[in-house]
Backbone as CSV, one residue per row, in Angstrom:
resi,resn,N_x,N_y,N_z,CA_x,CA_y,CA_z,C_x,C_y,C_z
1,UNK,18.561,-6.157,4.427,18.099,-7.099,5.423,16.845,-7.801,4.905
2,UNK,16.934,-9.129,5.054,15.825,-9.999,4.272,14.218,-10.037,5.732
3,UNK,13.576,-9.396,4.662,12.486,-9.443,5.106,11.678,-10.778,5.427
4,UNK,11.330,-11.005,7.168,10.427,-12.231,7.304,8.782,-12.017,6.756
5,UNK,8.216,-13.171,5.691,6.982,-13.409,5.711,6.067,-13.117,6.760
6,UNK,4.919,-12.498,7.304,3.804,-12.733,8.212,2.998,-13.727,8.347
7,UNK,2.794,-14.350,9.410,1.905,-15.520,9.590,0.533,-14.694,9.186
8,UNK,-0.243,-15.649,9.588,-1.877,-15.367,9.087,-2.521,-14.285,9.968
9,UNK,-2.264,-14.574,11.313,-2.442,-14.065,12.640,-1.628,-12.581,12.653
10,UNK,-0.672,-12.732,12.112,-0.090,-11.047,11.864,-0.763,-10.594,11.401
11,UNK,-1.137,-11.014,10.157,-1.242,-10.347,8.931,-2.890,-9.537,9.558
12,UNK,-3.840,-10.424,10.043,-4.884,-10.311,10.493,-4.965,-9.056,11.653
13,UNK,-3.937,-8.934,12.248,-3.625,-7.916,13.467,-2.795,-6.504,12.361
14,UNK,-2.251,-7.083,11.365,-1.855,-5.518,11.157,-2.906,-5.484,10.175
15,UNK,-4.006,-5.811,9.721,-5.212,-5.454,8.281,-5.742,-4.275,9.275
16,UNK,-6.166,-5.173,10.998,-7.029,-4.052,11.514,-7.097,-2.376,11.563
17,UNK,-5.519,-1.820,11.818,-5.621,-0.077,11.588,-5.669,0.320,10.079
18,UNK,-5.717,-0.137,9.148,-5.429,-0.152,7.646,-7.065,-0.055,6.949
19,UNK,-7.648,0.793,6.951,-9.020,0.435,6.770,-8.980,1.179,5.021
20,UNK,-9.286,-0.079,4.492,-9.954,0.315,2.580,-8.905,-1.330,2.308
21,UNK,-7.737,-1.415,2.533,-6.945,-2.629,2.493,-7.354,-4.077,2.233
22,UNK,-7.010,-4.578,1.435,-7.765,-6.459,1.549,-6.407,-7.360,1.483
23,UNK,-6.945,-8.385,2.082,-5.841,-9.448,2.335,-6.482,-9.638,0.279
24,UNK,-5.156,-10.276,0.014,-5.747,-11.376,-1.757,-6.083,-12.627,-1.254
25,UNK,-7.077,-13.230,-2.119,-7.732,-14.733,-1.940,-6.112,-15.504,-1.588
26,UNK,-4.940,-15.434,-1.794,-3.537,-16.321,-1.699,-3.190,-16.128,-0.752
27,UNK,-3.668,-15.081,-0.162,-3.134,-14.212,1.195,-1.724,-14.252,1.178
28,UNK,-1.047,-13.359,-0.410,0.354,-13.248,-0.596,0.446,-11.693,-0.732
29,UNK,-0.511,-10.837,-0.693,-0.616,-9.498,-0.852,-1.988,-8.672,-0.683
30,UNK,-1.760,-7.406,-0.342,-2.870,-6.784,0.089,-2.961,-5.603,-1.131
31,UNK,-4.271,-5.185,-1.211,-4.705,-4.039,-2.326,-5.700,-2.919,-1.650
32,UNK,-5.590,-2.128,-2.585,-6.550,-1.066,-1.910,-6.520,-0.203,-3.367
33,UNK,-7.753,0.522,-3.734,-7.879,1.589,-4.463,-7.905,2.827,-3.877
34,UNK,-7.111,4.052,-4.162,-7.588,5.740,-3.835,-8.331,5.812,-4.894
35,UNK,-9.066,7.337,-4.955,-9.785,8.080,-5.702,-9.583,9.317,-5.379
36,UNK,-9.505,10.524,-5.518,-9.060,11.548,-5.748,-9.833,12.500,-6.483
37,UNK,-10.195,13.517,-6.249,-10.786,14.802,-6.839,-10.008,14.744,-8.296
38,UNK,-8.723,14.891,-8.407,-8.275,15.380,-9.929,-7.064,14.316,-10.370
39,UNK,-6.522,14.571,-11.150,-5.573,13.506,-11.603,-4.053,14.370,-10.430
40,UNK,-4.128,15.570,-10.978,-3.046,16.863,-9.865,-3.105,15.941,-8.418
41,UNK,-4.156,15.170,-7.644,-4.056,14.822,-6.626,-3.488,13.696,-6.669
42,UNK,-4.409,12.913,-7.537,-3.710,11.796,-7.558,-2.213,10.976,-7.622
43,UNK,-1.444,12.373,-8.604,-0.040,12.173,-8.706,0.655,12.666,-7.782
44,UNK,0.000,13.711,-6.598,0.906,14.380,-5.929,1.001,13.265,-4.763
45,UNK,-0.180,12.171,-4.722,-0.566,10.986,-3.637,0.926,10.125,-4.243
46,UNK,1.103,9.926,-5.595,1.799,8.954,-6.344,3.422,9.095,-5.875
47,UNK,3.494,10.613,-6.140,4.643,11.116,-5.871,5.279,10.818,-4.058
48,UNK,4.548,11.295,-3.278,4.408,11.171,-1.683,4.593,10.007,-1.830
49,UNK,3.962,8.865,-1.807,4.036,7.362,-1.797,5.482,7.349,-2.538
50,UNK,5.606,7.529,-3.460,7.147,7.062,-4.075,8.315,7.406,-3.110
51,UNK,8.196,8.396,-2.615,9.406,8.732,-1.761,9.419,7.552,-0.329
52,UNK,8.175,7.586,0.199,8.159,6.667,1.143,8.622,5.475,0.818
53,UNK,8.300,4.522,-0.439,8.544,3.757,-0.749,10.435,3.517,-1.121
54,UNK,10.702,4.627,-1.257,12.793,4.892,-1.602,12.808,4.512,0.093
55,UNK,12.255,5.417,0.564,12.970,5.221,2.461,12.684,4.215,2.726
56,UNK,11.729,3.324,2.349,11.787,1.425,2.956,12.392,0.796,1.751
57,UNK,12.816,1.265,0.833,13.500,0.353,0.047,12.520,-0.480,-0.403
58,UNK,11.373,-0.388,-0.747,10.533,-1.236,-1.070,8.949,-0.608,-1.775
59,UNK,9.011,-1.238,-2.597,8.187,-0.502,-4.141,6.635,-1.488,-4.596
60,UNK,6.149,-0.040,-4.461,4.526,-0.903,-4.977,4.276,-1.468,-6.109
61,UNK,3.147,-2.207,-6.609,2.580,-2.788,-8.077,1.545,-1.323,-7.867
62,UNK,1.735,-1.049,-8.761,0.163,0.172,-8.754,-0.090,0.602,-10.273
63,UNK,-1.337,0.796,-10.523,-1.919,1.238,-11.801,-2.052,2.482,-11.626
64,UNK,-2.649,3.867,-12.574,-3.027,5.043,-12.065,-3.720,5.514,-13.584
65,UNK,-5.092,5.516,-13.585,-5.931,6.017,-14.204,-6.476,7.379,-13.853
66,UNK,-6.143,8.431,-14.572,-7.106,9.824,-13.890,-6.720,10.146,-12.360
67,UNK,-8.026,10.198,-11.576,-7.763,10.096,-10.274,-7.893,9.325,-9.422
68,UNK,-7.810,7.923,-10.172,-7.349,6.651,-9.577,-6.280,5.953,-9.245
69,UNK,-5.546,5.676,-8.127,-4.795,4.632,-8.305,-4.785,3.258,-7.468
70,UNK,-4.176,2.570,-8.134,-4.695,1.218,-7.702,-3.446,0.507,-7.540
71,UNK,-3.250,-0.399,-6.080,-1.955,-0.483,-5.438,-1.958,-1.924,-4.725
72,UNK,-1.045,-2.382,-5.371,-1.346,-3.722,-4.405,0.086,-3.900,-3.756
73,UNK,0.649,-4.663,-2.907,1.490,-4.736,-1.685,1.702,-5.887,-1.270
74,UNK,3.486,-6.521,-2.056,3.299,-7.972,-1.316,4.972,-8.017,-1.082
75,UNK,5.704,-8.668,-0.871,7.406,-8.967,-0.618,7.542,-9.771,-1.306
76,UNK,8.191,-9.806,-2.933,8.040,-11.142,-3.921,9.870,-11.888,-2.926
77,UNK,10.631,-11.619,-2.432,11.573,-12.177,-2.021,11.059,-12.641,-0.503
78,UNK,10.323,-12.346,0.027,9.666,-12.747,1.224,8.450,-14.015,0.375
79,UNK,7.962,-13.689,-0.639,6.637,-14.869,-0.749,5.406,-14.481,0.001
80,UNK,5.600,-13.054,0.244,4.169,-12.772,0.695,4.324,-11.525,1.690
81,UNK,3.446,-11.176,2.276,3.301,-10.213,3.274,4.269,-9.867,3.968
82,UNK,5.512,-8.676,4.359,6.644,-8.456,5.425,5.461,-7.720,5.913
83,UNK,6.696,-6.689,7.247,6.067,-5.374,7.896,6.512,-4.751,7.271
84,UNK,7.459,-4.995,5.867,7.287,-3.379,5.055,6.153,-3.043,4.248
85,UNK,5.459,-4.248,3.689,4.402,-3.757,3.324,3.384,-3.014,4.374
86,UNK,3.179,-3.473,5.615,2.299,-2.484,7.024,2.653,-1.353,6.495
87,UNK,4.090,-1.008,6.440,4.531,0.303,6.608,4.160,1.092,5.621
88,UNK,4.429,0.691,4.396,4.376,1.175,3.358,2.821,1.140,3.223
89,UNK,2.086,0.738,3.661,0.606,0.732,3.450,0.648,2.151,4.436
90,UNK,0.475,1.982,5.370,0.045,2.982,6.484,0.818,4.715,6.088
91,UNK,1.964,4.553,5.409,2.136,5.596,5.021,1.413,6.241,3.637
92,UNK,1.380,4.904,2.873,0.511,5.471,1.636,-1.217,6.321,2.166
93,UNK,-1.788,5.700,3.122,-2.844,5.961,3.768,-2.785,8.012,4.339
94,UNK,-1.796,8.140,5.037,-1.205,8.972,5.275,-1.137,10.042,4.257
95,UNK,-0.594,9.963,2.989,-0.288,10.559,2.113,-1.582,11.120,1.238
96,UNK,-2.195,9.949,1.305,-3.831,9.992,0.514,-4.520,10.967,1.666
97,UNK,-4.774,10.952,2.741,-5.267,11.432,3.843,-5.901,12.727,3.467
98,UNK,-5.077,13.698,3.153,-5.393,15.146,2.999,-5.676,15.262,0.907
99,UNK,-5.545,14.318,0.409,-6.254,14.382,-1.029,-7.492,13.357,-0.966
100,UNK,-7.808,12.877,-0.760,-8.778,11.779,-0.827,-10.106,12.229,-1.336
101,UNK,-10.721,11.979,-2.224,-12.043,12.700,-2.702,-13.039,11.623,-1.476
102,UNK,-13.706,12.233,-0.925,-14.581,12.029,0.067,-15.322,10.342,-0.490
């Protein structure tokens, strides 16, 4: 099922529960960095996120240095922002939740 684009005004209403998240200067995708106590966390965050990402059918850009990873979130067949990226954000959030180095 083809995912609709978000207007500006969405996009602006779903940033609000999403806190670390940024709209991009194109406002075609959103990013966020974790950090993590060990790299062990970081991948077990990587891993969690991957599965979520199989159940929406829909897959992040992400880097992963150590206990960094770095994730950005856009619908290249949409041209920008769906609600799978919301979703897939809010679950990645979720996942990080209980690893997150303070």
């Amino acid at each position: 099922m083809k995912q609709e684009r978000l207007d500006e005004d969405a996009i602006r209403a779903a940033l609000e529960p999403l806190s670390g998240w940024t709209l991009s200067d194109d406002g075609i995708s959103i990013t966020r960095t974790y950090r993590f106590k060990t790299f062990r966390e970081a991948f077990g965050f990587m891993t969690e996120a991957a599965l979520a990402a199989e159940k929406f059918n829909h897959h992040p850009e992400w880097f992963n240095v150590y206990n960094r990873v770095d994730v950005r979130l856009t619908n290249h067949d949409a041209g920008g922002l769906t609600e799978l990226d919301v979703k897939l954000a809010a679950a990645m959030d979720k996942a990080a939740a209980a690893r997150a180095a303070g």
